[in-house]
DRENGUFI-221878 format. One record per atom (N, C-alpha, C): x, y, z negated; atom name. Coordinates in nm, 2 decimals. Example, Ala and Ser with C-alpha at 12.3 -4.5 7.8 and 13.67 -1.06 7.14 Angstrom:
BEGIN
> 1.32 | -0.57 | -0.78 | N
> 1.23 | -0.45 | -0.78 | CA
> 1.32 | -0.33 | -0.78 | C
> 1.28 | -0.22 | -0.71 | N
> 1.37 | -0.11 | -0.71 | CA
> 1.29 | 0.00 | -0.79 | C
//
This chain:
BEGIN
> -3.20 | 0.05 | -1.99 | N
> -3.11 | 0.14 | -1.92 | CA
> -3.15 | 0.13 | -1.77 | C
> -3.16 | 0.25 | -1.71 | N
> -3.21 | 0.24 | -1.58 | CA
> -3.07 | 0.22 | -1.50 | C
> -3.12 | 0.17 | -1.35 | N
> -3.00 | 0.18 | -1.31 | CA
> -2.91 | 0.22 | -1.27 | C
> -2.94 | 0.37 | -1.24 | N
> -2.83 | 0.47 | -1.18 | CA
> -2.77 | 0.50 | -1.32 | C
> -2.81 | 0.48 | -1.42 | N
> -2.69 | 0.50 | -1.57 | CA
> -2.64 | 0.38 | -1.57 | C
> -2.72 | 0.29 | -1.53 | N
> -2.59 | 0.12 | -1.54 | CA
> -2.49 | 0.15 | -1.47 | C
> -2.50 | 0.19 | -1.38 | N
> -2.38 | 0.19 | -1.21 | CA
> -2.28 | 0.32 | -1.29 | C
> -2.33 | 0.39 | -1.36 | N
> -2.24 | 0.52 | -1.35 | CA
> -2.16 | 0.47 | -1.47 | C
> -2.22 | 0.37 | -1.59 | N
> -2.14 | 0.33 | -1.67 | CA
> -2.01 | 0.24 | -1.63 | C
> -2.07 | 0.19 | -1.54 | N
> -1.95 | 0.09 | -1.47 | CA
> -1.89 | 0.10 | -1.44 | C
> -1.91 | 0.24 | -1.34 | N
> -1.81 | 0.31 | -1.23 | CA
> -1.72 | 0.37 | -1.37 | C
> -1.71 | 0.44 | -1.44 | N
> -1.67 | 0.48 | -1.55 | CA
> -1.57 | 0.37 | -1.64 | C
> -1.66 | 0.27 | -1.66 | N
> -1.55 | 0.16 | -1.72 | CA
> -1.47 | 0.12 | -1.65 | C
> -1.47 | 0.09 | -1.51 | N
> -1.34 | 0.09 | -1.42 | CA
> -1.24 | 0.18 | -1.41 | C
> -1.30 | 0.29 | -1.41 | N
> -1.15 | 0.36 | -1.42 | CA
> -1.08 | 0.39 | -1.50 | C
> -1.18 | 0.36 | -1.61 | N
> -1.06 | 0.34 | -1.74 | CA
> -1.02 | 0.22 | -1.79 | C
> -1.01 | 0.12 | -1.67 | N
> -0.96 | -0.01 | -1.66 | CA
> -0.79 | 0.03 | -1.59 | C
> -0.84 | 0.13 | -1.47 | N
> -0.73 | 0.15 | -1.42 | CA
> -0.62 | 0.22 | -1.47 | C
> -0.68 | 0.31 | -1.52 | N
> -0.60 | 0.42 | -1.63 | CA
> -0.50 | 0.30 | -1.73 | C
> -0.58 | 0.19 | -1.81 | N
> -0.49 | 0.13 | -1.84 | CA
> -0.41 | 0.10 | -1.80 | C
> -0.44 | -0.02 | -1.70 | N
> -0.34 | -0.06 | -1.63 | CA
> -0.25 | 0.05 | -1.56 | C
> -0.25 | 0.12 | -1.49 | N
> -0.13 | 0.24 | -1.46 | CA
> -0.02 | 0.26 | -1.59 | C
> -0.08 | 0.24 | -1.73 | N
> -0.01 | 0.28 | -1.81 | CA
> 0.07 | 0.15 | -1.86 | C
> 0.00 | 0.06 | -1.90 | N
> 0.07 | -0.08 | -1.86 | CA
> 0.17 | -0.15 | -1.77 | C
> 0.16 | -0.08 | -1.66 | N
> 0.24 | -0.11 | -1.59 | CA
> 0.41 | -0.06 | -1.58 | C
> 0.37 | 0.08 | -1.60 | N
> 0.44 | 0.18 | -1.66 | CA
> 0.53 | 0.17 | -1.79 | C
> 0.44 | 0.11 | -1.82 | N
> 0.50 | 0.02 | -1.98 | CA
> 0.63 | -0.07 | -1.98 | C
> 0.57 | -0.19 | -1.87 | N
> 0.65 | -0.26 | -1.84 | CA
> 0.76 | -0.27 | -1.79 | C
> 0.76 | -0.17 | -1.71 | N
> 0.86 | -0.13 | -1.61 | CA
> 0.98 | -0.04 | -1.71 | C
> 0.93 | 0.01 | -1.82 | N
> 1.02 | 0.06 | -1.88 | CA
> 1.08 | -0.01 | -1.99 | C
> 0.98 | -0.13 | -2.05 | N
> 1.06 | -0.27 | -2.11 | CA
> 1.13 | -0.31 | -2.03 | C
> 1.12 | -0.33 | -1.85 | N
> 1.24 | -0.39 | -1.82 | CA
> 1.34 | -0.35 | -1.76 | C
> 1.36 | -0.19 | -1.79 | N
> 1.45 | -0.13 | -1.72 | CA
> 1.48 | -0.09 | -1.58 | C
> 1.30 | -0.11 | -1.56 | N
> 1.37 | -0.03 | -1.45 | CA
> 1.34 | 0.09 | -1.39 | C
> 1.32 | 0.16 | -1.49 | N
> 1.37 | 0.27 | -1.52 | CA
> 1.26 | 0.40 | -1.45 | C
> 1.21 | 0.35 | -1.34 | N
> 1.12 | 0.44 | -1.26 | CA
> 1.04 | 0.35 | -1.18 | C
> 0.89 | 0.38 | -1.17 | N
> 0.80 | 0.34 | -1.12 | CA
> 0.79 | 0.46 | -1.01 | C
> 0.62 | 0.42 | -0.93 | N
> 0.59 | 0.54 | -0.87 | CA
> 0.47 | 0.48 | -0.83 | C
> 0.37 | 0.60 | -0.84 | N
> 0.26 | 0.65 | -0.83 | CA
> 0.18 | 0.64 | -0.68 | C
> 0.11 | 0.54 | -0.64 | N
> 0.06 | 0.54 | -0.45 | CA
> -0.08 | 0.58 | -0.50 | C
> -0.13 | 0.67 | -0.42 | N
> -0.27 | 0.71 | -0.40 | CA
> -0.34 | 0.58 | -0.39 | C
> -0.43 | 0.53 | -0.44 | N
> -0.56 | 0.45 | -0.47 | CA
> -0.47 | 0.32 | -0.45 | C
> -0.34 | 0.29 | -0.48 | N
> -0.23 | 0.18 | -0.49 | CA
> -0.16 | 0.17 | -0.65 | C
> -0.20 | 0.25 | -0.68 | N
> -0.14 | 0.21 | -0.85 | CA
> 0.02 | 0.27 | -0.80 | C
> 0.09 | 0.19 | -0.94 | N
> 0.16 | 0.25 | -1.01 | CA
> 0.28 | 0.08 | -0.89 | C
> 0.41 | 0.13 | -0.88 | N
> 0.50 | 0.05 | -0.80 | CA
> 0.62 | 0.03 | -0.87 | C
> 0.69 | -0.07 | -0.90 | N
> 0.86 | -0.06 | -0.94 | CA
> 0.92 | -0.11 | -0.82 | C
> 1.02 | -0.10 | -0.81 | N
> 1.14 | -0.17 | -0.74 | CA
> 1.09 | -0.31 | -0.70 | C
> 1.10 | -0.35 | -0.81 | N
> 1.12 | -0.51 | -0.83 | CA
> 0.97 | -0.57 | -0.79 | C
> 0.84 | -0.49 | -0.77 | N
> 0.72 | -0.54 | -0.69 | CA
> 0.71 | -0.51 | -0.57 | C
> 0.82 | -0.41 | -0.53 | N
> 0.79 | -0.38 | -0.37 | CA
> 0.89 | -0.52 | -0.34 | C
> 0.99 | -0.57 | -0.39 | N
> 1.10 | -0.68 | -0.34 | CA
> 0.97 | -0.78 | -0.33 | C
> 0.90 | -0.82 | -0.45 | N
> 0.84 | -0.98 | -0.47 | CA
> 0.75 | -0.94 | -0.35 | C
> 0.69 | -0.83 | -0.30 | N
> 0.58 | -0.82 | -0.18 | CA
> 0.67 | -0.86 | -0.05 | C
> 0.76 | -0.77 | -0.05 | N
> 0.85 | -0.80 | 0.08 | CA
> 0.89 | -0.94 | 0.09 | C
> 0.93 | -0.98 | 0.03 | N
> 0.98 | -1.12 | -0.02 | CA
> 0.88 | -1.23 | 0.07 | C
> 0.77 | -1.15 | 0.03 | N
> 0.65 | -1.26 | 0.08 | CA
> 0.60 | -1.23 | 0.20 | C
> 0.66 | -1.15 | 0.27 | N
> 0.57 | -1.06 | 0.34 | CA
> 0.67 | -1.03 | 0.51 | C
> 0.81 | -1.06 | 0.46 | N
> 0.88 | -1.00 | 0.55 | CA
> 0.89 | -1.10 | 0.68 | C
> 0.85 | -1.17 | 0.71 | N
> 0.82 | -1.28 | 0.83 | CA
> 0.76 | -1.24 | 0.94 | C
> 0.68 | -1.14 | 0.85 | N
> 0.58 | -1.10 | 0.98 | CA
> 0.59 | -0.95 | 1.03 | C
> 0.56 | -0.94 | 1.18 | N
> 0.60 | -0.85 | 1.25 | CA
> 0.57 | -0.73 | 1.22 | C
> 0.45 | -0.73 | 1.26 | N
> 0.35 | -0.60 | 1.22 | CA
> 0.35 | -0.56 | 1.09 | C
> 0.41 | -0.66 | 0.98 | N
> 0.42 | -0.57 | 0.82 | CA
> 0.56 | -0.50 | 0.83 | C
> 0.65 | -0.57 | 0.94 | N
> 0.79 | -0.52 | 0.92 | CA
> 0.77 | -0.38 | 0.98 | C
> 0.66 | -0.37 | 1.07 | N
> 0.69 | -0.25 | 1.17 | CA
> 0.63 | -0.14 | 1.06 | C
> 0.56 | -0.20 | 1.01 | N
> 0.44 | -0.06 | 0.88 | CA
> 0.56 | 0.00 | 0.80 | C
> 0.66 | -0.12 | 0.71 | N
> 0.75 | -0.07 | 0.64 | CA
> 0.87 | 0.02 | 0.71 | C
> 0.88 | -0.04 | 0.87 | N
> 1.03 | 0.01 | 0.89 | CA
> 1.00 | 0.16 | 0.92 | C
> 0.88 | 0.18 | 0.97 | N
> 0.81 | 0.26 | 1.06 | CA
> 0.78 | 0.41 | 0.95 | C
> 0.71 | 0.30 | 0.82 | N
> 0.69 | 0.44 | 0.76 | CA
> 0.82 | 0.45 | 0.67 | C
> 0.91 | 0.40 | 0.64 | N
> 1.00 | 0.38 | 0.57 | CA
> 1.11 | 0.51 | 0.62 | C
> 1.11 | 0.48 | 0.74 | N
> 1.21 | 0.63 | 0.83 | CA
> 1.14 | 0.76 | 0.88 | C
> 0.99 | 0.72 | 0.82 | N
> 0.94 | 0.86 | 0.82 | CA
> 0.88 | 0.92 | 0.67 | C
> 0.94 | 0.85 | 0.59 | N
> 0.92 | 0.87 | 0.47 | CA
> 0.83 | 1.05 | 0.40 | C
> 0.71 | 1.02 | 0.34 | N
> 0.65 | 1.15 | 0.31 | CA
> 0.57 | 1.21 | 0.42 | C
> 0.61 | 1.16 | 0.54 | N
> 0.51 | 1.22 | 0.64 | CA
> 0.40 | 1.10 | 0.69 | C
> 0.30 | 1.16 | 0.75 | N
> 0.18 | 1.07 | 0.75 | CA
> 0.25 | 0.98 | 0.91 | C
> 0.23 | 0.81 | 0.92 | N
> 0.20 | 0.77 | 1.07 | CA
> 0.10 | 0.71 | 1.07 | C
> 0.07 | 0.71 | 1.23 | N
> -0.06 | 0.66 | 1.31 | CA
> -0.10 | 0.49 | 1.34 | C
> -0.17 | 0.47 | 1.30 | N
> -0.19 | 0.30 | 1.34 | CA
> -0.14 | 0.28 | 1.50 | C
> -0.16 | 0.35 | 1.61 | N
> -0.11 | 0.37 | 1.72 | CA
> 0.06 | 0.35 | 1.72 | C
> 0.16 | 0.48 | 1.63 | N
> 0.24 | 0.44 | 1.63 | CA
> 0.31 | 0.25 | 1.58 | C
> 0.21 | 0.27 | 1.52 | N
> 0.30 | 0.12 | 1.43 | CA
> 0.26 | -0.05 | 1.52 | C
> 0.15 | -0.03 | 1.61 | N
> 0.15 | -0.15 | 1.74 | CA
> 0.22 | -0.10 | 1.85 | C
> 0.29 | 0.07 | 1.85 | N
> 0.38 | 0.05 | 1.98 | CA
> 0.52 | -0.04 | 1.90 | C
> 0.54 | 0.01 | 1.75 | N
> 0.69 | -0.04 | 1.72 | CA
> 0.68 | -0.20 | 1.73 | C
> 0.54 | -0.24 | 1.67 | N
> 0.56 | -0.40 | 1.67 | CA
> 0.58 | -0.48 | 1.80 | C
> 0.46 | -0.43 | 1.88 | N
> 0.48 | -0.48 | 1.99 | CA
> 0.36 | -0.56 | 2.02 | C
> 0.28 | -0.52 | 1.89 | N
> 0.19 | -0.68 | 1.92 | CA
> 0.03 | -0.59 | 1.97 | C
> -0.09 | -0.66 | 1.99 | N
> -0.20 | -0.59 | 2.01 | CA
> -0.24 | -0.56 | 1.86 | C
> -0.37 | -0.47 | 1.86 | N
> -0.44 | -0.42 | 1.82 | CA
> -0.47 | -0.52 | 1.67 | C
> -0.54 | -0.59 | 1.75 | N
> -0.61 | -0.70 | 1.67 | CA
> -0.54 | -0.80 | 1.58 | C
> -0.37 | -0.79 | 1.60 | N
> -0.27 | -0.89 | 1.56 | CA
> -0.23 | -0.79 | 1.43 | C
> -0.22 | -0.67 | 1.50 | N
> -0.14 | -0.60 | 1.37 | CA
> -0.27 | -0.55 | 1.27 | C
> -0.39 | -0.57 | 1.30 | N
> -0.47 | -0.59 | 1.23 | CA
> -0.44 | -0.67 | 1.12 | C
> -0.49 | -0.82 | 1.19 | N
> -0.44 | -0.92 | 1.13 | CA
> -0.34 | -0.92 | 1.03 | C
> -0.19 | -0.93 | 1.04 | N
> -0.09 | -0.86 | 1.00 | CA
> -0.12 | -0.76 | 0.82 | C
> -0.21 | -0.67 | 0.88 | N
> -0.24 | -0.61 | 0.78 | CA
> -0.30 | -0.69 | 0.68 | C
> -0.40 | -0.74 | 0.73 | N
> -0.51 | -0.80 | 0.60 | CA
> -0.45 | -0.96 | 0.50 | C
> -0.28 | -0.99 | 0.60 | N
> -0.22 | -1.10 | 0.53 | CA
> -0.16 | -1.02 | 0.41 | C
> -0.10 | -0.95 | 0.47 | N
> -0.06 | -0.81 | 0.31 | CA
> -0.13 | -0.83 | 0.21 | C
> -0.24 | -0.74 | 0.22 | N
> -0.36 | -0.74 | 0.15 | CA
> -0.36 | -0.92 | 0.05 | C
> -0.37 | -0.98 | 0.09 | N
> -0.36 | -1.14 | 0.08 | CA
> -0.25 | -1.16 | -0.01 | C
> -0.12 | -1.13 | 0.05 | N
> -0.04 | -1.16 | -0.04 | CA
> 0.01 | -1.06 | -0.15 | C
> -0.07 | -0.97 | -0.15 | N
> -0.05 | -0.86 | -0.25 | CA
> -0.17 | -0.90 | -0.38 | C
> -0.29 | -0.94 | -0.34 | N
> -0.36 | -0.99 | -0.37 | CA
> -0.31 | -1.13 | -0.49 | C
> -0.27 | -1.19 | -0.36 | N
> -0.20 | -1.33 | -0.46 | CA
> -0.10 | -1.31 | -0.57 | C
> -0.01 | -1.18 | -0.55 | N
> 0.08 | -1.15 | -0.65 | CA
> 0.02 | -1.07 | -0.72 | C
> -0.03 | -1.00 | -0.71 | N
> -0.04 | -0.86 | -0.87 | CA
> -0.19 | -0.88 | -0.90 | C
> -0.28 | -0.99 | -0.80 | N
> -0.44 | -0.95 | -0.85 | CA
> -0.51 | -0.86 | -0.80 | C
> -0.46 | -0.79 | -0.72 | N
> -0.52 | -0.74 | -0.65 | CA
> -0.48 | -0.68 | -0.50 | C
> -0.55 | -0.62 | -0.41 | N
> -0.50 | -0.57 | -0.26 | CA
> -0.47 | -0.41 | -0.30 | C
> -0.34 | -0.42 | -0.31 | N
> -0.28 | -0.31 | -0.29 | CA
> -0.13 | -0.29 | -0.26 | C
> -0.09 | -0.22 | -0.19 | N
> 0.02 | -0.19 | -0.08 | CA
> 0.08 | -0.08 | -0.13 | C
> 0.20 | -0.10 | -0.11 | N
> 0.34 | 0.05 | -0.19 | CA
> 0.30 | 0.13 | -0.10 | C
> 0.29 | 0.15 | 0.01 | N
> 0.26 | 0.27 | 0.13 | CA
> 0.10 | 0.30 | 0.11 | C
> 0.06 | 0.45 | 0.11 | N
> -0.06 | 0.50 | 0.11 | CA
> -0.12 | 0.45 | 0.24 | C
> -0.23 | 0.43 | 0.23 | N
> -0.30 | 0.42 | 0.40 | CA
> -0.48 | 0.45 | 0.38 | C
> -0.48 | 0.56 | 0.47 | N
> -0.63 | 0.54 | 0.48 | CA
> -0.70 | 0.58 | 0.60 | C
> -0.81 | 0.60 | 0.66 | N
> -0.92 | 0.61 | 0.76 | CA
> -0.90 | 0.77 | 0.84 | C
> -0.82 | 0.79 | 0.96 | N
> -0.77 | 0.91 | 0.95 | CA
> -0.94 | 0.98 | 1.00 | C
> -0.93 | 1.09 | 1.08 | N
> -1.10 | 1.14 | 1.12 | CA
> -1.08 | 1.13 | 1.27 | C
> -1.21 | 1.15 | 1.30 | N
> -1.24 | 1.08 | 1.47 | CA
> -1.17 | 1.17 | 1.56 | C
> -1.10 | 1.11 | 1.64 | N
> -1.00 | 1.15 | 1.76 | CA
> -1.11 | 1.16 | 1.89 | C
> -1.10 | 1.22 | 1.94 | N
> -1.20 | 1.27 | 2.10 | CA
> -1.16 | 1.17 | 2.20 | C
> -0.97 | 1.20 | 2.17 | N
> -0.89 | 1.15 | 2.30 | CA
> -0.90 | 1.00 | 2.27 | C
> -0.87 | 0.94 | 2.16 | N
> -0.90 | 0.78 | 2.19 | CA
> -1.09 | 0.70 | 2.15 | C
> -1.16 | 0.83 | 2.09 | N
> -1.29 | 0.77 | 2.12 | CA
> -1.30 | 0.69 | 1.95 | C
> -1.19 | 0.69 | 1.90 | N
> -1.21 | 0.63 | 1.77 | CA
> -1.15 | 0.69 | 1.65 | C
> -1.16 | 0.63 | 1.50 | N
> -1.10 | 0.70 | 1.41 | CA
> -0.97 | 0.58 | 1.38 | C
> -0.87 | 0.68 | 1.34 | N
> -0.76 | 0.60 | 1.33 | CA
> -0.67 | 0.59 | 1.18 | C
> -0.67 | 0.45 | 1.15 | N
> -0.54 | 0.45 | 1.00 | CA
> -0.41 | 0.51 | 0.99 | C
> -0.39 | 0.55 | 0.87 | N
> -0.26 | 0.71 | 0.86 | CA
> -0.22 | 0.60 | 0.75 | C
> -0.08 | 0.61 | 0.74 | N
> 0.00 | 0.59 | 0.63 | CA
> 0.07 | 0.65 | 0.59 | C
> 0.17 | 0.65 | 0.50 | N
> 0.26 | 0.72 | 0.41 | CA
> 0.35 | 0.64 | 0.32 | C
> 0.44 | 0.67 | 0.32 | N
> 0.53 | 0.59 | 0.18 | CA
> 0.57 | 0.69 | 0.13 | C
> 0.57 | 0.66 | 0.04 | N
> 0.65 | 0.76 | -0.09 | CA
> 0.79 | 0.76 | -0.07 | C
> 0.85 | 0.87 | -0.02 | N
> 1.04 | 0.88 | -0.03 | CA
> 1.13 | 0.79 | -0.08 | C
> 1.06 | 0.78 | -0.24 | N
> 1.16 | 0.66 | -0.39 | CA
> 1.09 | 0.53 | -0.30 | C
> 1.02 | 0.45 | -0.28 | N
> 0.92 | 0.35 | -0.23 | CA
> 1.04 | 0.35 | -0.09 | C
> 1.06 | 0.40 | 0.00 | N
> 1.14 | 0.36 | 0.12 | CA
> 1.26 | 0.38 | 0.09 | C
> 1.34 | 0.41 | 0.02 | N
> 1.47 | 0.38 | -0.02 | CA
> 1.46 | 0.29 | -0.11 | C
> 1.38 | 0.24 | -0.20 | N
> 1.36 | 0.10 | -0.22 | CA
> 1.36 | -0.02 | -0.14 | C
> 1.27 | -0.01 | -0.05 | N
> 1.30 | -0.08 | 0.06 | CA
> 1.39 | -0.06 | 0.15 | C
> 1.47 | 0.00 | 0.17 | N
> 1.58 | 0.02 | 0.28 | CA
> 1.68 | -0.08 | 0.20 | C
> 1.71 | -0.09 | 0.10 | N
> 1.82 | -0.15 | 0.04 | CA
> 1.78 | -0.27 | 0.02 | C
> 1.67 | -0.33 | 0.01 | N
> 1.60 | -0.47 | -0.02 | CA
> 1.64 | -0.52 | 0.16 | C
> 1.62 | -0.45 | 0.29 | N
> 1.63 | -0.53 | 0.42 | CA
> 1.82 | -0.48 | 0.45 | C
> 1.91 | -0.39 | 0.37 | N
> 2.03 | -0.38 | 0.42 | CA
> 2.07 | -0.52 | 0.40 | C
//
């Protein structure tokens, strides 16, 4: 087998790795009642009760509070990495940082790095000379969390 058919098989058997799991998960969540999941772009499938165990782990630190609170009250609409180190307060490089503990402890809980809020690589801005990360939460995803920090 050459190798551009090895790679394509692989690429192939991953996604129907994830396909499972989406449905597995989905599964679960309805063995345990809770009744609705939800669907994040390249984040899988989310209940209730994994956005808590992430937050749980997670809520100490600034810059994750500012990503949740931030996109949480702008729910469905995209924000700017810009916006979310004016809410924290911290530099660039901290709410970086910040980010990639997420990643870490999202990692350490489900196995893999992935976050209830969509996020990705926005396209190059003139005015700041760089490209900038956009997020999103899902509507159900921040009224989840709004009741998990009341």
């Amino acid at each position: 087998m050459d190798q551009e058919a090895m790679r394509s098989a692989v690429v192939g058997a991953l996604s129907d790795v994830e396909a499972v799991k989406e449905k597995l998960t989905g599964l679960l969540a309805e063995i345990d009642g809770t009744a609705s999941s939800v669907s994040i772009p390249r984040q899988g499938l989310w209940t209730k009760e994994q956005v808590g165990l992430l937050w749980g782990r997670a809520s100490h630190l600034t810059g994750v509070h500012a990503l949740f609170q931030t996109t949480a009250e702008q729910a469905g609409t995209t924000v700017t990495f810009t916006s979310l180190i004016e809410r924290s307060g911290l530099d660039e490089r901290q709410q970086r940082n910040e980010h990639a503990r997420l990643s870490r402890l999202a990692s350490e809980l489900f196995g893999e790095k992935r976050w209830p809020i969509e996020n990705w690589q926005g396209g190059y801005n003139t005015h700041s000379g760089k490209s900038e990360m956009l997020y999103r939460m899902d509507p159900q995803i921040a009224e989840w969390w709004l009741t998990l920090v009341d």
